[in-house]
C-alpha distance (Angstrom), angle and dihedral (degrees) to the residues before:
residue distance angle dihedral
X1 . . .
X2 3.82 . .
X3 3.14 99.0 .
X4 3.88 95.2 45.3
X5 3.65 81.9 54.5
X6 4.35 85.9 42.0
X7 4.00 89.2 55.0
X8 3.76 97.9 39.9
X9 3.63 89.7 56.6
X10 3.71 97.6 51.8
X11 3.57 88.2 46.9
X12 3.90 91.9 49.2
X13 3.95 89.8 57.2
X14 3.93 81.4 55.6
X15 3.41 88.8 71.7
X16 3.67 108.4 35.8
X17 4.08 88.4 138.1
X18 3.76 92.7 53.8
X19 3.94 77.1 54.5
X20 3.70 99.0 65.9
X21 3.84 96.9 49.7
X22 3.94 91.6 49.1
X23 4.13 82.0 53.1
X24 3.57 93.1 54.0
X25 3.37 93.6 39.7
X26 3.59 96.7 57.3
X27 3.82 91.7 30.8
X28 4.38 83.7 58.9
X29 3.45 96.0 45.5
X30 3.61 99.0 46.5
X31 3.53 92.0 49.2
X32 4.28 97.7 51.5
X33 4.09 85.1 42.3
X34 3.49 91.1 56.7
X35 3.96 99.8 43.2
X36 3.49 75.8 48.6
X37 3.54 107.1 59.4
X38 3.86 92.4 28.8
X39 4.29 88.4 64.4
X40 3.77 81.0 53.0
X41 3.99 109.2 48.0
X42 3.53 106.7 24.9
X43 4.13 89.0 64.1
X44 4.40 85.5 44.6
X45 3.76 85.4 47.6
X46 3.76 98.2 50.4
X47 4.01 92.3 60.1
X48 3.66 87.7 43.8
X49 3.69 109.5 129.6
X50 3.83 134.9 -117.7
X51 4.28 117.7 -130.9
X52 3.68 79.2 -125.6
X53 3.08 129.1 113.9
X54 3.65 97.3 -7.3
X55 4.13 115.5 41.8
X56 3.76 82.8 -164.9
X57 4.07 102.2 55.0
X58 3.94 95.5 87.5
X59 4.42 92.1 50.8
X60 4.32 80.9 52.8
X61 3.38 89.5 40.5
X62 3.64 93.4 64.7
X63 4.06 93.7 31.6
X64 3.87 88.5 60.8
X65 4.46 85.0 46.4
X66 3.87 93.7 57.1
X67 3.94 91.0 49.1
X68 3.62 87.3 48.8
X69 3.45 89.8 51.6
X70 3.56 101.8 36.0
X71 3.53 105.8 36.3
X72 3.74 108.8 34.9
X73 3.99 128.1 42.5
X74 4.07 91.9 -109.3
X75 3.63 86.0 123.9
X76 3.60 108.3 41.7
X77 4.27 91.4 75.4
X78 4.11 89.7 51.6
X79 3.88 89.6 38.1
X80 4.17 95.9 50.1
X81 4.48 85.3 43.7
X82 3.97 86.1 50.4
X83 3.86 95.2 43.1
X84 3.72 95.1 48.7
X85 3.98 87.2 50.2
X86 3.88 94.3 57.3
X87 3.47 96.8 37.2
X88 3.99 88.2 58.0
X89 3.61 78.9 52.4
X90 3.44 108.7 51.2
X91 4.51 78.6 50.6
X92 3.54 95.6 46.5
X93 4.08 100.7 43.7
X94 3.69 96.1 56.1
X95 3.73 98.1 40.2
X96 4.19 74.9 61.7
X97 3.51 100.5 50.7
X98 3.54 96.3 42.5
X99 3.61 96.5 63.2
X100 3.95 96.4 32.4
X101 4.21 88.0 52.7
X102 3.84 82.4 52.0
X103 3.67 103.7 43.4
X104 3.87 84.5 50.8
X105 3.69 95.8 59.8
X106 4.09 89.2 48.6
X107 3.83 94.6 33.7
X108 3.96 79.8 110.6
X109 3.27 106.4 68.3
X110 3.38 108.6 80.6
X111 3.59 103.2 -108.8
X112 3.71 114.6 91.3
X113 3.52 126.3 -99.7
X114 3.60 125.8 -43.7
X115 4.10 99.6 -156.2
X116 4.03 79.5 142.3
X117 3.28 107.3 55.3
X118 3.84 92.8 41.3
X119 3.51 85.4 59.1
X120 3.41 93.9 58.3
X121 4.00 97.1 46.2
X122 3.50 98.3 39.1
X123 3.60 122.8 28.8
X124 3.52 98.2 100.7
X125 4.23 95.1 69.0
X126 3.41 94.6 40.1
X127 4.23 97.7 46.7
X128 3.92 80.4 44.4
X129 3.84 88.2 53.3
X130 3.26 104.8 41.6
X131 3.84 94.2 46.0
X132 3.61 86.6 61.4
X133 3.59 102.9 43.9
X134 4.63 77.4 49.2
X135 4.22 81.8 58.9
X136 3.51 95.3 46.4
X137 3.58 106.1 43.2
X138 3.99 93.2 40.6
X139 4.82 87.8 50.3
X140 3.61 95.0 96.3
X141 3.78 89.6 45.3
X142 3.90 74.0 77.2
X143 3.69 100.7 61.0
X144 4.11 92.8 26.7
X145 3.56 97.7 59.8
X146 3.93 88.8 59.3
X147 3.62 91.5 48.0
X148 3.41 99.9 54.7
X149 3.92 101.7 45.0
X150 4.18 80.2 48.1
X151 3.76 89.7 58.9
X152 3.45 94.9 41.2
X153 3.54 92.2 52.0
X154 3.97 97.2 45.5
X155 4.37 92.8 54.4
X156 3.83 103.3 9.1
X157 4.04 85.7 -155.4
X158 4.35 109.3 135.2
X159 4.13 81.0 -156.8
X160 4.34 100.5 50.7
X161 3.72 85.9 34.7
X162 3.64 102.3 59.6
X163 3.52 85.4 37.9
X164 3.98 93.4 59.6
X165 4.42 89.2 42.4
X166 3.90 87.5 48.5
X167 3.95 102.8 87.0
X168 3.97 83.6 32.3
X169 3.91 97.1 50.9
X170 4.24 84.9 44.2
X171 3.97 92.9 50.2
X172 3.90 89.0 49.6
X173 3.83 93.7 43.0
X174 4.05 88.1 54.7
X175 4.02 90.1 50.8
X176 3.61 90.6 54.4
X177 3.16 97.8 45.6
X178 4.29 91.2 51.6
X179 3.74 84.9 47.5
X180 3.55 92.0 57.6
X181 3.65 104.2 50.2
X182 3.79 95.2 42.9
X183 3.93 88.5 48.1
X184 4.28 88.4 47.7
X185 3.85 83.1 56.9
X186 3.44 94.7 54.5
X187 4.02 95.4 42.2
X188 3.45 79.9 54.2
X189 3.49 103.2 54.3
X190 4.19 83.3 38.6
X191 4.21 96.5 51.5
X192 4.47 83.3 51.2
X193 3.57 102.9 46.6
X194 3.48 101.1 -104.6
X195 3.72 139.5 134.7
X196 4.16 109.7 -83.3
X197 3.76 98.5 -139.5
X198 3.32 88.2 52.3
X199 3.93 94.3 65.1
X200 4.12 79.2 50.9
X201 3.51 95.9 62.5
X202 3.90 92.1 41.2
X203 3.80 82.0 57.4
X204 3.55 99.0 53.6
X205 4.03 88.6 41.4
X206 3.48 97.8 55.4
X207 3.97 99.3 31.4
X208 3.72 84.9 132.8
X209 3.53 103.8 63.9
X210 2.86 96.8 34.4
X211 3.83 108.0 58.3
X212 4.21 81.2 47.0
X213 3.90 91.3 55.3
X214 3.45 90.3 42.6
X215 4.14 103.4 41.6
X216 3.95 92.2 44.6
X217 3.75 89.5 57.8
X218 3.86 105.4 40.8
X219 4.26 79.4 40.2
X220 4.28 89.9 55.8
X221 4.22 78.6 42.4
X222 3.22 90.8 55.4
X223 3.78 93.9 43.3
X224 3.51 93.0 50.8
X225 3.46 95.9 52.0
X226 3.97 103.6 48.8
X227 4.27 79.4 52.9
X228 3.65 94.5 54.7
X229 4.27 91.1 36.9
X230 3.81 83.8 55.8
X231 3.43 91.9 47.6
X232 3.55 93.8 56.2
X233 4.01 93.3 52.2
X234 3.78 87.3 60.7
X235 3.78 98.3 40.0
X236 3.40 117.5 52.5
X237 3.63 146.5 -176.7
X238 4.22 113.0 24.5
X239 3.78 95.5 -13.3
X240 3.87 87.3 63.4
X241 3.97 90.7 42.6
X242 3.84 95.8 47.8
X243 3.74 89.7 44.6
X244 4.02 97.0 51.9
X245 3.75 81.7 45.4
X246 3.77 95.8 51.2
X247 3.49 84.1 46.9
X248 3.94 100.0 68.6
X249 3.74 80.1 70.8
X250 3.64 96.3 61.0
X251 3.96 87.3 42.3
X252 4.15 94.9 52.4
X253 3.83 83.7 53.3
X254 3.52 107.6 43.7
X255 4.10 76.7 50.4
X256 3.17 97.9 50.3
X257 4.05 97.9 38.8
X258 4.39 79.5 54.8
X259 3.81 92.8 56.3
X260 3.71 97.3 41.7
X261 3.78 85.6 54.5
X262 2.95 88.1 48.2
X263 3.66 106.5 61.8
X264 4.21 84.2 39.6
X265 4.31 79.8 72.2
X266 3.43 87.3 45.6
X267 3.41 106.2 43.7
X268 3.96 107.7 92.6
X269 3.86 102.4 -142.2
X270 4.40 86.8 50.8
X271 3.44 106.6 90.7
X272 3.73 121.2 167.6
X273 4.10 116.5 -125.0
């Protein structure tokens, strides 16, 4: 595993270019989804109600929200802004990978990267792939969404009802997360010019390192990120700003650093000593 992680590092500082536009790519998007959702909840929170004086004011509350949202086209403004956001997503993300996959298998070379030109030879398997792996991952949204609001309905408690989602929410988190990896197989095996099922079968071979490659990164992520969350509980005002800021830098690497790694279990002449 070390030297997966040992290889996908070197080829990370490969493409240190390709690391600045996933920075302000995330940095762009995170900044238009949370003007977004800020225009939506602050106004919801303002009219939330108090327990006091009337223990009933937060069940009408969210009586008089579903015939908002049911009954009248409220939503359908919000809902069109937020579609439009994720489907330039969905475009933009695999247009990405595509090249970066690519540029990793010819980051040897000797001539730079070549995220552009694997754009333009490969962005058809990978959108393809990732689309699918977006449809897969987001299915049980169709049968969890229903379950939740009927919990939520039956004991109307925030504390009992994340309780009940919990082992729910953790079984659909592990799915997408299996999805994922066995779909970045394939887009590898898609962005080089190789046969897709064979990236499946590398999957399966070499479930073991990869699930340590990829757990021990997305585990110092995680790390990283309660540090600089506490951080920004004790320091408030710009320091906390600029440092969640400065921290979509760390994020886009540790990202990057995973899928480079990544491709280093996949690649069939990498073999670990």
């Amino acid at each position: 595993m070390r030297a997966f992680l040992s290889q996908g590092w070197a080829l990370t500082l490969r493409h240190k270019y390709v690391l600045v536009v996933l920075f302000l790519y995330r940095l762009l998007w995170g900044y238009f989804l949370y003007r977004f959702v800020d225009s939506i909840v602050s106004p919801v929170l303002a009219r939330y109600p108090d327990d006091h004086p009337n223990p009933y004011a937060v069940r009408l509350f969210f009586v008089e929200a579903q015939f908002r949202l049911f009954k009248t086209d409220v939503s359908y403004e919000p809902l069109a802004l937020l579609g439009g956001m994720f489907l330039l997503r969905m475009i933009a993300t695999p247009l990405i990978n595509a090249g970066l996959f690519y540029s990793f298998r010819h980051s040897e070379d000797g001539r730079g990267t070549s995220v552009l030109k694997g754009i333009r030879r490969s962005w058809k398997g990978v959108t393809a792939l990732y689309w699918a792996e977006s449809a897969l991952t987001l299915a049980p949204l169709a049968w969890l969404v229903p379950f939740a609001y009927s919990c939520y309905i039956k004991e109307p408690n925030m504390t009992v009802w994340l309780r009940d989602l919990l082992p729910v929410a953790l079984c659909w988190f592990a799915w997408g997360f299996a999805v994922h990896l066995l779909f970045q197989f394939m887009q590898f095996s898609s962005a080089t010019g190789g046969p897709i099922l064979q990236g499946l079968l590398r999957a399966c071979k070499q479930a073991i390192p990869l699930l340590l490659v990829s757990l021990s990164l997305i585990g110092a992520g995680l790390l990283a990120s309660a540090v600089v969350t506490t951080a920004a509980l004790l320091w408030t005002g710009f320091a906390a700003i600029a440092l969640h800021q400065a921290f979509q830098f760390v994020r886009s690497l540790l990202s990057l650093w995973i899928s480079a790694s990544q491709f280093e279990v996949w690649r069939p002449d990498s073999q670990a000593p």
